[in-house]
N, C-alpha and C positions, 0 to 999 in steps of 0.2 A: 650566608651572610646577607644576599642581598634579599632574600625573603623576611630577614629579620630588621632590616634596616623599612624594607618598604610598610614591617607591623609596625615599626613605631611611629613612623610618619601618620599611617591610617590611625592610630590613638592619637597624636598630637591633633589631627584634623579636627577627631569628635568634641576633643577637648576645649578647643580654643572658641569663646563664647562667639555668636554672629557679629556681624558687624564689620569695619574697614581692613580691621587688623585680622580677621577671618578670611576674609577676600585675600589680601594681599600673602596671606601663607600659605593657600591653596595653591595660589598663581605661582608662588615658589618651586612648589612642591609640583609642580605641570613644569614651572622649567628646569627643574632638575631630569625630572624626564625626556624633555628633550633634549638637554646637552647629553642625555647618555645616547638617544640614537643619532645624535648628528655625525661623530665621525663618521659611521660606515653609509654615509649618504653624501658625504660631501662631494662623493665624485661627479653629481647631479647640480651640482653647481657653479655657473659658468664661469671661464677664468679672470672676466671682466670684474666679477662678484666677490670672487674669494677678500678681496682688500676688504669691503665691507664687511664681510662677514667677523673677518678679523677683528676691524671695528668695535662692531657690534659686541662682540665677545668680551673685547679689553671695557668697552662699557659696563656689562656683568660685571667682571670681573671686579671694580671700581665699584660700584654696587655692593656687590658680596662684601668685601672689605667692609665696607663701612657701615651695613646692617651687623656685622659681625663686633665690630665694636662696640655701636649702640646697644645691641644685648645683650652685651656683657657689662656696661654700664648700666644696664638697667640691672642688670642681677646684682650688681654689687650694691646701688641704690638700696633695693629692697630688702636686702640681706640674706639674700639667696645661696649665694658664694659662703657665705660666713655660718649658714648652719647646715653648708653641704659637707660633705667627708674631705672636700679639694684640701690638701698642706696649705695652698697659695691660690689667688685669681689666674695665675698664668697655668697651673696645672689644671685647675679647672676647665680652661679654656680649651686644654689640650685633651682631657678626658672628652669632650664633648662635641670637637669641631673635626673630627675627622685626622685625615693625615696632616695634621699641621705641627708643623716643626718646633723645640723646644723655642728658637730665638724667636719664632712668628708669634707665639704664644704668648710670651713674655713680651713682645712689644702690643701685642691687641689687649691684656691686662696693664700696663701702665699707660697706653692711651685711654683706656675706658675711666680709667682711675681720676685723668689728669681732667678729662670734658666735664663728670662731675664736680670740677670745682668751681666755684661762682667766680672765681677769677679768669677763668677760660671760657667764657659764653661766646667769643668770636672761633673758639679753636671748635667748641663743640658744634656751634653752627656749621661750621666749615667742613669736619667727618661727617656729621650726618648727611650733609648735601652730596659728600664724595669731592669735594671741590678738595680735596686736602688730602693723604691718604695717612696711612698710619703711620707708613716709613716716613714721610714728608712732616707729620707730629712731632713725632720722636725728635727728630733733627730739629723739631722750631724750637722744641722746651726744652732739650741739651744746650744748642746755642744762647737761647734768652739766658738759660740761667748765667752762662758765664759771662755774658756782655753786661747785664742791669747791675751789676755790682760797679763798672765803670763810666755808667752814662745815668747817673743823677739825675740830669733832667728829663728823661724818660720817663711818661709814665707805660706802667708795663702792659696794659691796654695798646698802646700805641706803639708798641714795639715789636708787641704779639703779630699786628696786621701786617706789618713790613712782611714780615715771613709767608704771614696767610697768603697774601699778595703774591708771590715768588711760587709760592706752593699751586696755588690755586690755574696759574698759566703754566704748569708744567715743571718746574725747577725741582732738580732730583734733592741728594745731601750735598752734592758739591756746591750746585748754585744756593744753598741757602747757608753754608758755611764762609760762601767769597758774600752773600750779604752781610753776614755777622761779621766778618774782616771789614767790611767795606764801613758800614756804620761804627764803627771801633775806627777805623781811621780818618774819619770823616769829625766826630765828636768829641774823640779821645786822641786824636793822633798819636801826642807823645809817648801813652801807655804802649798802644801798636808795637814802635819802633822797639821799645823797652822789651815788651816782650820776645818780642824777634831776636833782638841780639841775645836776651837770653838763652832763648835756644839753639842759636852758634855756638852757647859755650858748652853744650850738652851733649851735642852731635859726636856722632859712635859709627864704627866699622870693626864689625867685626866677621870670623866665618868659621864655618866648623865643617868635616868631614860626614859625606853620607854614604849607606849603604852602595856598591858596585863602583867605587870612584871617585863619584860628582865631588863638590865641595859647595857648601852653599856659603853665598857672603850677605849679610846684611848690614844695610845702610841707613842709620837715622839724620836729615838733614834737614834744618832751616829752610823757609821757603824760598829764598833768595838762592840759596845755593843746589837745593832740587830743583829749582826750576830750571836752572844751567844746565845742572846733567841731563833731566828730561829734554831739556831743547836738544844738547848734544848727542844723543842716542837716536831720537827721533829725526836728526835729519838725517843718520844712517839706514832707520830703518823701515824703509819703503820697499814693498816689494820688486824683485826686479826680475823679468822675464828671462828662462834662461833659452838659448836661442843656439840651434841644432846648426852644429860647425859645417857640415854634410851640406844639409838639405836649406838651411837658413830659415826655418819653421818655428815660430815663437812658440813657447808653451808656457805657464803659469810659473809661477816661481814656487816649489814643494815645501818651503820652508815655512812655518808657523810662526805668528806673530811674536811669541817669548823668543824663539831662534833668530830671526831676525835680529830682535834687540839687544841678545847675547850677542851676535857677529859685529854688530855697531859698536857696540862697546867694549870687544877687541880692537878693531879699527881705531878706536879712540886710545888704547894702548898701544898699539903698535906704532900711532903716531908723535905719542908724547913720548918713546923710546929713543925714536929716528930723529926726532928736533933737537935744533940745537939749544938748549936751553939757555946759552951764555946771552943768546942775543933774542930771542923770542921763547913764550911758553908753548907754541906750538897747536894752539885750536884753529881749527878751520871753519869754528860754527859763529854763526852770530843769534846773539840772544836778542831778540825786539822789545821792547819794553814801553808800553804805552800810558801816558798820564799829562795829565791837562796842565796847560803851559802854566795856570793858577798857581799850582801844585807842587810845577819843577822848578818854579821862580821861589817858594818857599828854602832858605835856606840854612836854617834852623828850626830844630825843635819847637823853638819859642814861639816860632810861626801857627803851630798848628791851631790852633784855636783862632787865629784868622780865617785861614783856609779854612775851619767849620763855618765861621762866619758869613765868608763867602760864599756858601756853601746851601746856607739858611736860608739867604735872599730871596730864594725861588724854591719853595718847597716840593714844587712839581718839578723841577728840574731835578733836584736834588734825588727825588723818587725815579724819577725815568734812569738816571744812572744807578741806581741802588738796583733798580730792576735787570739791568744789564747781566747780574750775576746770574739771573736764570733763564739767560738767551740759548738755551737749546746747547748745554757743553760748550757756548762760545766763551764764556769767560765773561767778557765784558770790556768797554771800550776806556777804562782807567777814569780814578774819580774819587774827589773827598779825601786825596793823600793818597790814594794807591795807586799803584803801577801794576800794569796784567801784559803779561807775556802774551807771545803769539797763541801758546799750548792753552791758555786762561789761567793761568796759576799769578796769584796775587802777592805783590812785594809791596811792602813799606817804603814810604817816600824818602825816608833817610837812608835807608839801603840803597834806592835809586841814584840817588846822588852818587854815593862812593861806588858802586857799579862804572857809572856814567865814566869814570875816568879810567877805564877798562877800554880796549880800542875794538875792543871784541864785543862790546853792549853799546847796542843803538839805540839813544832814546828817542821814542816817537813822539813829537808835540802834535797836541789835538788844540784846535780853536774851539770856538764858544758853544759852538754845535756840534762839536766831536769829529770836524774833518779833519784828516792829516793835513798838516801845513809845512812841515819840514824833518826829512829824515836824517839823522846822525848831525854832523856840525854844518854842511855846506852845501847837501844834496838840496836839490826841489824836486822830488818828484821824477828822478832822470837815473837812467840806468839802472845799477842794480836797486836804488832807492824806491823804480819804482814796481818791484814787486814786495817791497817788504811794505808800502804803502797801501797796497790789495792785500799781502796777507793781515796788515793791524786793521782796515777796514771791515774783510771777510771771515776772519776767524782760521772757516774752516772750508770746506766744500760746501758751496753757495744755492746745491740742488736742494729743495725744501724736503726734509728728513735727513740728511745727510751731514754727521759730523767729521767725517775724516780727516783729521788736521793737515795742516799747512804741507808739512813733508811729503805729503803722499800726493799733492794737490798740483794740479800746472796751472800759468794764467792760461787761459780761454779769451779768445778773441770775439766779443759779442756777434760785432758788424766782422766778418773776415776780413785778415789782412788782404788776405787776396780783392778783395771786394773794396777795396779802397776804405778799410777801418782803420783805423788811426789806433799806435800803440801809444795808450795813454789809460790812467786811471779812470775814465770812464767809458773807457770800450773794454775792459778788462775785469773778468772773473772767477776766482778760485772755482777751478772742478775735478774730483778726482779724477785719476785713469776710465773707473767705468761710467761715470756720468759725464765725463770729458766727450767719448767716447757717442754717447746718446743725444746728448747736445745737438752734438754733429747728423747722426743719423736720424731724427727726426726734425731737423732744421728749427730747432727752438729759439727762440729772441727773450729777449730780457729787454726792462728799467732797471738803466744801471746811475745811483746818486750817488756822492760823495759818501755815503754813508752808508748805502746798503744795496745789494743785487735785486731784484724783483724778475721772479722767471713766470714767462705768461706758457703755462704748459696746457690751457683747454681754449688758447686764442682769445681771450676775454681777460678777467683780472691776471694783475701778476700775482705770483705765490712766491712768498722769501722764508726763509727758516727764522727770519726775526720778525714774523709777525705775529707772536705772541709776547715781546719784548713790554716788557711790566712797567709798571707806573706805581710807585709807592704811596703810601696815603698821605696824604697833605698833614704836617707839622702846625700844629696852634703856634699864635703866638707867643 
């Protein structure tokens, strides 16, 4: 196999005339060679290094991708594809690229498809460079197509780049789905709402029996009301040390993260059993729910094209929250008619309302620059308000690569209490147990603003997980 793989490269080489595109396939064909002897030399690599190296890989890697689509856009271009034996471009793809899987295949043939169209000159720009990746395509032309049919005044050039934009700083399929919620609530509100409540009326549980026992149940939900049970489950299920009755010796907790969130959501049964229901519905969770005081002072439908309005003022504003959807799994800090949970999951302003009269959903008003200014009806910032006021702030775990949500998450004391720091929202920062943990053990400091963590981890710049936080492209008049 591999004597015949290394004939056809050596014929590919003779073949390919001199010149840039010459050069640059030879140096391929040198780095395929050495990604094959690097594992069994990495042990020769210091463990300062290995990060980089890492790096450097996922760079390749980003690379590959996206030569792998440009030639296959060029084959389809030429009509390569079309008088080879392939049924389809995606099989072709797949006869030719190695072990690449039926779904990878089919998505590197309809991106290649999609960049040669002259109406996508930003998308192809954007693969070719790698700034964009295929899965990140996919998601921006599934979403455009289903937004441009309710935003009119869109041109699709310019709606295309919101996405590039998101894509381009990192933002997976989630954050470019909470942009396409987010511009749909911003432009269209009232559709938003419309469609939302639609899909309350559709919502399904059902479950069936599986081989040795099990029972599996499936739940289809509205985002408003998955995002309840998500909240609900997830503040059960944090791992928790189980700790030797004998000897008082902590050890890890054995349970997997699905097990966990099974035992949570018994707990969440066993509790709505034991409640009295006559006088309470018996949740112990609180859902946070975040959106700009613009937004929650809307209180009608009829409003939403204000709120676009207001919305429009500042184009770069408008973009710096749009970009929020692709803060690193943070969700984003509410904006344009939506409302974002602690978890990041995006509701509709008119669902927020009628939530809001639930004693068990706290809405979090944001001022004009997105700081918390008041949690639930009467709190500032004082007791338990104010950790829900770090968790709508931080998201998630506030160490830069670290998304761990809020549940799993403790405040962290910047300056120590012990040290005469003051428990207040700006000595306070989400960290998980093990970066809680490290914090402490290499005595790290932070800039901590009303709006974001900054951890100075090399004693020079700080480093925050939202400093890749996107900026939309500015709206014409």
């Amino acid at each position: 196999m591999a004597e015949a793989t290394a004939q056809v490269r050596d014929e590919l080489l003779d073949r390919v005339p001199p010149g840039p595109a010459a050069d640059a396939v030879r140096a391929v064909a040198s780095a395929v060679e050495a990604l094959g002897a690097l594992p069994s030399s990495l042990h020769q690599v210091g463990s300062a290094e290995l990060a980089g190296v890492v790096q450097l890989l996922g760079q390749v890697t980003d690379r590959a991708e996206a030569c792998l689509v440009m030639a296959t856009a060029e084959a389809l271009q030429r009509g390569v594809i079309r008088e080879s034996q392939a049924a389809s471009p995606a099989q072709w793809v797949a006869s030719h690229a190695g072990r690449v899987e039926p779904g990878e295949a089919s998505r590197v043939a309809a991106v290649a498809t999609a960049v040669n169209d002259p109406d996508n000159v930003l998308l192809r720009d954007a693969v070719a460079t790698a700034e964009c990746s295929p899965r990140a395509a996919q998601v921006s032309l599934r979403e455009l197509a289903k937004i441009l049919p309710v935003l009119p005044d869109f041109a699709r050039a310019e709606c295309l780049a919101y996405f590039l934009q998101v894509a381009a700083a990192g933002g997976g399929a989630k954050e470019l789905r909470h942009l396409s919620r987010w511009l749909v609530a911003t432009y269209a509100g009232d559709r938003l709402e419309r469609d939302d409540a639609a899909l309350e009326r559709v919502e399904e549980l059902s479950w069936s029996d599986l081989p040795g026992g099990l029972r599996r149940f499936i739940v289809d939900l509205a985002p408003a009301n998955a995002a309840r049970l998500v909240a609900a489950i997830q503040a059960g299920a944090a791992p928790r040390p189980v700790i030797d009755p004998d000897t008082g010796a902590s050890s890890p907790d054995p349970r997997s993260p699905g097990k966990r969130r099974a035992d949570a959501f018994m707990d969440l049964i066993d509790l709505a059993t034991s409640a009295d229901t006559s006088t309470s519905h018996g949740s112990t969770t609180k859902l946070v729910v975040t959106m700009d005081l613009d937004d929650l002072r809307a209180e009608a439908t009829g409003n939403a094209q204000a709120a676009a309005t207001s919305a429009g003022r500042d184009a770069g504003t408008a973009g710096r929250d749009a970009g929020t959807a692709g803060r690193r799994s943070r969700g984003g800090q509410g904006g344009g008619g939506l409302g974002v949970t602690s978890l990041g999951d995006t509701i509709d302003a008119g669902t927020i309302r009628r939530m809001a009269c639930d004693a068990d959903i706290i809405p979090m008003v944001l001022g004009s620059r997105s700081e918390p200014l008041d949690v639930g009806r009467e709190q500032r910032l004082v007791k338990d308000g104010l950790r829900a006021a770090v968790v709508a702030r931080d998201r998630c775990c506030t160490f830069p690569g670290c998304d761990r949500p809020p549940s799993f998450c403790e405040v962290h004391h910047v300056q120590p209490w012990y040290a005469g720091g003051r428990t207040s929202l700006l000595n306070s920062a989400l960290l998980c147990r093990r970066h809680h943990t490290i914090a402490h053990r290499d005595v790290l400091t932070a800039t901590v603003t009303p709006f974001e963590v900054s951890w100075h981890l090399d004693g020079s710049l700080g480093i925050t997980a939202r400093s890749v936080a996107m900026s939309a492209p500015t709206r014409g008049p």
